[in-house]
Each structure stands twice: as structure tokens, then as C-alpha cells.
N, C-alpha and C positions, 0 to 999 in steps of 0.2 A: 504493500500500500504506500504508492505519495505520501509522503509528510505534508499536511495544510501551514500546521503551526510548528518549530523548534523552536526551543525553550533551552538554553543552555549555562550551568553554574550561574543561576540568577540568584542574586544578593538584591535583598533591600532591607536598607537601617534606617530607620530615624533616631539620629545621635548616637545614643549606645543600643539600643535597644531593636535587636536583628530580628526582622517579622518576618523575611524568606531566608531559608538557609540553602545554599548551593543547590539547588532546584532546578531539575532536570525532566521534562516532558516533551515528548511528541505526540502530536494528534492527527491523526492521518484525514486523506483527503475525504470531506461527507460524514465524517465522525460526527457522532453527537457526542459529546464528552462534558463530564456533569463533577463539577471542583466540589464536594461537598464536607463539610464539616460543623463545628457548632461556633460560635461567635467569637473570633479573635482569631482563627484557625489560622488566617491571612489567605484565606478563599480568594475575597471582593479586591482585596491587592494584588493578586497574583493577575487578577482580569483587569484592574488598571493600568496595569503593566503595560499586558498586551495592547491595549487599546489606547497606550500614548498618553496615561494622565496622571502616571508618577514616575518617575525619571530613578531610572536601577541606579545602585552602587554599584554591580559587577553584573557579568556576565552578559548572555548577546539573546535577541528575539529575532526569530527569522519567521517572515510571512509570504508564504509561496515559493520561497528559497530566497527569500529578498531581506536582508541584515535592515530589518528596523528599528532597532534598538534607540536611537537617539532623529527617529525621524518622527513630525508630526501628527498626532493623530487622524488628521485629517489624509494622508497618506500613505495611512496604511490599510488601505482595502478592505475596512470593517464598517460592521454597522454595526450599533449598540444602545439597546434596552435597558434602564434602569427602572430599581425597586421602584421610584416616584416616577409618575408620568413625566412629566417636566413639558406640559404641552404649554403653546401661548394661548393664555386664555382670551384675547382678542380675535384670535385668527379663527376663520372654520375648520370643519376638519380636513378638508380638500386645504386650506393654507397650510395648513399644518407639516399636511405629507408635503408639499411641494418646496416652503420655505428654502429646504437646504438647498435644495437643487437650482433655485433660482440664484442664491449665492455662488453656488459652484460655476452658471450661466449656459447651464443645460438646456440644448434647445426646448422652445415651448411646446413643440409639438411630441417630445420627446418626454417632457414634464410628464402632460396628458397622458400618453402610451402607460408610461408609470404606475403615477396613479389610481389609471383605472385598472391596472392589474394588480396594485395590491391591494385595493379595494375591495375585488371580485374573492381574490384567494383569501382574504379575512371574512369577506361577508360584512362590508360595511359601507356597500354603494349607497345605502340609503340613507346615511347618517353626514355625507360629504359639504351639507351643506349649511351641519351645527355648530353650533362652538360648544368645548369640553364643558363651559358649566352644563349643557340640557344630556350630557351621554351621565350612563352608568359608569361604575370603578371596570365593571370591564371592558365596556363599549371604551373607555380613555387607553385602557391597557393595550385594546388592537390596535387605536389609533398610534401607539406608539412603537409597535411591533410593526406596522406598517412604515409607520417613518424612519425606520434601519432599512425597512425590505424595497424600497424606490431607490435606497444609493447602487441596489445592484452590485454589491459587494459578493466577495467570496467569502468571508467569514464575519458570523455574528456571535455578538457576545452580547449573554442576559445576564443583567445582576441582581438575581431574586426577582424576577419580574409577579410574581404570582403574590407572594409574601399581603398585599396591601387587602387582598380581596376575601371576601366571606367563605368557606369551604367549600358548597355547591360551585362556587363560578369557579375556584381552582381547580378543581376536578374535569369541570367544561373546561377551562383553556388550556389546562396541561394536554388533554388529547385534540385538540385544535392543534397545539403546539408538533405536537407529534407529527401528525399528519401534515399538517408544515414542514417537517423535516423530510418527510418520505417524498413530499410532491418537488420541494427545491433542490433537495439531495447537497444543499451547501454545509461546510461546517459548521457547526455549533458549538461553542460554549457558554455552558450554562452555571452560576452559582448560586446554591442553596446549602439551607440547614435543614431542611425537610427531606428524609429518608425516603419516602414513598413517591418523592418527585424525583428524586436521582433514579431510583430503581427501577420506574416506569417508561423512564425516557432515556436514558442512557443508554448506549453502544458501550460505551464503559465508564466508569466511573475513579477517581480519583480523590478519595477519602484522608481530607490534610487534617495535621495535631501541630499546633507550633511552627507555622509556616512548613513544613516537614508533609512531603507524602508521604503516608503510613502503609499505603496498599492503592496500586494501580491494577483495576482489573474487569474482567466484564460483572454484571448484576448475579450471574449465577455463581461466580471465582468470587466476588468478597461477600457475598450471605451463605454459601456451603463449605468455604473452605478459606475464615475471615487468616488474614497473615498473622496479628498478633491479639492481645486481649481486648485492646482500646477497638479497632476494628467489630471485633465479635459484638464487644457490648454495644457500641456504638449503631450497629446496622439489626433492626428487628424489631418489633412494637408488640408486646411487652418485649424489653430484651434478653439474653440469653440469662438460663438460670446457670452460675458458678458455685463449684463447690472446691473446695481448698483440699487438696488432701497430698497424695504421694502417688508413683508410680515403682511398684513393686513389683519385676518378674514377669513382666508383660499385663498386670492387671493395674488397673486406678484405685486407691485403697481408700476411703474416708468412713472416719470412723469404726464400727464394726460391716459396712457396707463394702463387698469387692464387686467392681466391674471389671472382667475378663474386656479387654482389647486387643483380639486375637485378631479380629476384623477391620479392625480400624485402621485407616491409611496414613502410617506416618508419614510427615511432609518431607522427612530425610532416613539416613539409616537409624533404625530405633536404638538410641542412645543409652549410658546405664540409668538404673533406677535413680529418682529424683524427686523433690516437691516440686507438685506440679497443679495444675486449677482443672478441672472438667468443664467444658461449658454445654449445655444441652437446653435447645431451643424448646419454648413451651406448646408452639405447632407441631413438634414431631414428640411428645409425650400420646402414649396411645389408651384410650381407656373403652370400656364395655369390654365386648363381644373380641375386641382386638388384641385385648389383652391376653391372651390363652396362646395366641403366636407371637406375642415378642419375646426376643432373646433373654430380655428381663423384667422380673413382676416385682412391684413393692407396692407397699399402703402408704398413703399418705392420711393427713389429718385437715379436714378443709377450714381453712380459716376465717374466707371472704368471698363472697360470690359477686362479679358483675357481668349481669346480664346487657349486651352488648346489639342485640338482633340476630344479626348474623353469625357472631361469636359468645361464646362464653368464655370468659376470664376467672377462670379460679386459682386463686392464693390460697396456701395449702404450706403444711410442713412437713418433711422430709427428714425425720430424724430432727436433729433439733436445729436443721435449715430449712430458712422461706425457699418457697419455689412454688414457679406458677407453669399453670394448667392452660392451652387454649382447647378450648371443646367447642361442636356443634353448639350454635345458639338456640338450640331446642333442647338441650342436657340440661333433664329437673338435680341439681345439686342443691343442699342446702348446708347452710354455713355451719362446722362442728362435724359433720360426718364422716365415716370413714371410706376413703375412697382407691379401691386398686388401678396401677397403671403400668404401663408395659414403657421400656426404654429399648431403644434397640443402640449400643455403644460405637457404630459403623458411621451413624451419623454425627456422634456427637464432635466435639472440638475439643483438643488437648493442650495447655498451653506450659512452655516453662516458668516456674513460679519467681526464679529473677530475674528474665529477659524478658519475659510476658511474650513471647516469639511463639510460634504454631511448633508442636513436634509431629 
């Protein structure tokens, strides 16, 4: 695959205090590639970068194969969506999309063509002739998704575009979004803190801690096989449940509990015994009828039931560790009871207990 964007030993400090460390990414050509993390991660720096509106300490940005490092935002072949609209509230929305372009001194006939092509592929030919106070939060957000998609660029970068709007409408524009990406097939980059937006819409994902990427990989590579514990805990809703214990003789030992990991795929050659963490997602805990074929059965003690719809969430104790249950949202559970559940140790996740690294 073409590289779209290289990204090389990128350094940025403000004074003493280092928010990218030697940061190293490529994003190939049509990738959607989704920078995700929790707040200070230096996600939304790492995409200012690219986009010409904080100036590195080291290293080099290449777009298209073209070293832009220290050139203008305006030149380098991107369009870009920010959390806030940032529409003029004077202009209509047809001003809105065109503004840039008139400054640039695109022909008008050309303008036009634009326009009404990112109009048609948003679905907002009929709104071209309001201004942002009479649109909805999402009606502004296309309009602004629109006005990166008239520059005709090769690559786009979103900075939490979704973040402003009510839950229903992010649900609708993330797969708007999507579909945006299939029909343009141009690069993307996308920054968020929301898990279920990276996983939905990423080709691959890029999960930062401390300006630091902790795991570069597709949706399925960092939720089934997260690199290290930050990772694990970090990607899953509820997140994964941990248990502190040892690795003994090819088994996980905690407390009077052994889990044989005869099955289980270490991520290198299986190393000696060691304190180590188990992690085991609360979607792949198996209960009923299911219980009778997994590799293994314990009780648990239910602590807390929440009924969810679609899901049930039950918190529960496991010996004298919390851990949670997701069940069918039609499981009658009530809070106190005893409840058996099947674990199968193939899927779970092993980690070292000082490196917090995957084994």
C-alpha cells in the first residue's frame, strides 16, 4: 500500500514538557485511520501537526511523498473538521462551502460544480440557502464536513467532529461518515476518545498514552489481542475484568483458582513462571445452557444488576474479586444470587505484571 501520510521521529514540546515522543506513523493510501485515546493523550496535537497549526520540534511530515513539515497549512492538501463548527454565522450555507474557495480564486463555475457535489453527497441541497443559526448541531456539523470536502483535497483530518452532538445524531453521522469514506475512498484521519467510534470506523486504529503509541492495529488486532494492559483496559465497554495473580507451569494461578492455558496463544515463546494479570472480557463470560461446554465453570455471587435493553450488565464477585457479566438483555438475574459461568482461557489476555506487555 502507498503511504498517504509519513510521520517521522516527530517531537513536540512546549518548554519542558514533551507531549509527542519520537512518533513514528504511516497511513496508507484511502486508510481511515482513527488516533484514539483519553484526554491529554496528544491525539488532537498529533493532527495539528499534520495539518500545519503547531510547528514540531523534530522530526519530518510527509504528504503524498511531499516533506511538509515547515510548509503552510494551506498547502498541504488537506481538508479539516473541527470539534466546533466554526461556521460564519452571517454567510449561508452555500457561502459557507464556497468562502474558501473564493479566496483561493477558484473558478466560479468551478465553485458551483463543488458545491453542489458536496451538497448532494451530504444531503444538504436543501439547506444551501440558510445560515447556521436556522440548521440543527448536525445539519452545522455537515455543513462543515462539507466545507473540507469542496477543497478537493487528498487527505482529511477530523478533530472529534461528532463529540458536540446528542447520541442518536452520532450514531447517524458516524455511519454517514462511513459511507463517506467508502464512496470518496480518500484518507482519513480521525481523533477521538470514544471507543465505539474508532472501532466502527477504522481500517485501523492507533490507540496513544503520553503522546506514545501504545498499539497500532486493525479493530479486531487491539480488542482480541490488546498489546499491553493500558490497551486491554482501555478498548471495551464495560472493560476487561483483571485478576492479579501468577503464572505457574503453564497455568494462571489466583488465589485457590487455576486456569490451565494450554490453549492460549502466547504472543512470544512462553517464558518462565511469573506474576502476571489475566484479563477476561465480560462478553465472552458464558452463562445458562452454555455453561456445561466451556472449558471452565465457577459461581459467582451477583452483586448488581443493570438492565440495559439489549444487554445485561451484571457485577458479581468472583472469589473475593469484582467482575462483570454481559448477558442477553432478557436474563431474569437478581441482585444476591448465585450465578454459574463458563470461561473458556483461549480467549482471555495474559499480561506481565511489570511491563504490563501481552505474553
Amino acid at each position: 500500500m502507498t503511504n498517504s501520510v509519513e510521520i517521522k521521529n516527530l517531537d513536540l514540546s512546549f518548554g519542558a514538557v514533551k507531549v509527542l515522543q519520537n512518533l513514528n506513523l504511516n497511513i496508507g493510501e484511502g486508510e481511515f485511520l482513527v488516533l484514539l485515546g483519553s484526554s491529554g493523550c496528544g491525539k488532537s496535537t498529533l493532527l495539528n501537526c499534520i495539518a500545519g497549526l503547531l510547528e514540531v520540534t523534530d522530526g519530518q511530515i510527509f504528504i503524498k511523498g511531499k516533506n511538509v513539515t515547515w510548509a503552510e497549512p494551506s498547502d498541504r492538501g488537506i481538508g479539516m473538521v473541527f470539534q466546533s463548527y466554526a461556521l460564519y454565522p452571517q454567510m449561508s450555507v452555500k457561502g459557507n462551502l464556497s468562502f474558501g474557495l473564493k479566496n483561493a480564486k477558484v473558478p466560479k463555475d468551478e465553485i458551483e460544480k463543488r458545491v453542489a457535489r458536496a451538497a448532494e453527497i451530504l444531503q444538504i441541497e436543501a439547506l444551501l440557502d440558510r445560515k447556521p443559526g436556522a440548521l440543527s448541531g448536525g445539519q452545522r456539523q455537515r455543513v462543515a464536513i462539507g466545507r473540507a470536502l469542496v477543497r478537493d483535497v487528498d487527505v482529511f483530518l477530523f478533530d472529534e467532529p461528532l463529540s458536540n452532538l446528542d447520541a442518536k445524531l452520532r450514531v447517524d453521522l458516524r455511519v454517514e461518515l462511513k459511507r463517506l469514506h467508502n464512496q470518496l475512498e480518500n484518507t482519513m484521519i480521525y481523533v477521538t476518545h470514544d471507543q465505539v467510534e474508532a472501532m466502527t470506523l477504522a481500517d485501523r486504529i492507533a490507540v496513544m498514552k503520553g503522546g506514545k503509541i501504545m498499539q497500532l492495529g486493525t479493530p479486531d488486532e487491539i480488542y482480541n489481542q490488546p498489546r499491553n494492559l493500558y490497551v486491554a483496559d482501555f478498548i471495551g465497554s464495560p472493560s476487561m475484568n483483571f485478576l492479579e495473580g501468577a503464572l505457574e507451569g503453564g497455568a494462571f494461578r489466583v488465589d485457590d483458582m487455576v486456569i490451565p492455558m494450554d490453549d492460549y496463544e502466547f504472543a512470544g515463546p512462553q517464558t518462565a513462571d511469573r506474576p502476571a494479570t489475566i484479563g477476561i472480557r465480560p462478553e465472552h463470560v458464558v452463562t445458562g445452557e452454555l455453561v456445561k461446554n466451556a472449558p471452565l465453570q465457577f459461581e459467582v455471587a451477583v452483586d448488581l444488576v443493570e438492565p440495559m435493553g439489549s444487554d445485561t450488565l451484571v457485577y458479581a464477585k468472583l472469589g473475593q474479586h469484582s467482575f462483570r457479566i454481559r448477558m442477553d438483555g432478557q436474563a431474569r438475574v437478581k441482585d444476591g444470587e448465585k450465578l454459574s459461568i463458563g470461561i473458556d482461557p483461549s480467549r482471555a489476555s495474559l499480561f506481565d505484571k511489570a511491563t504490563e506487555d501481552r505474553l
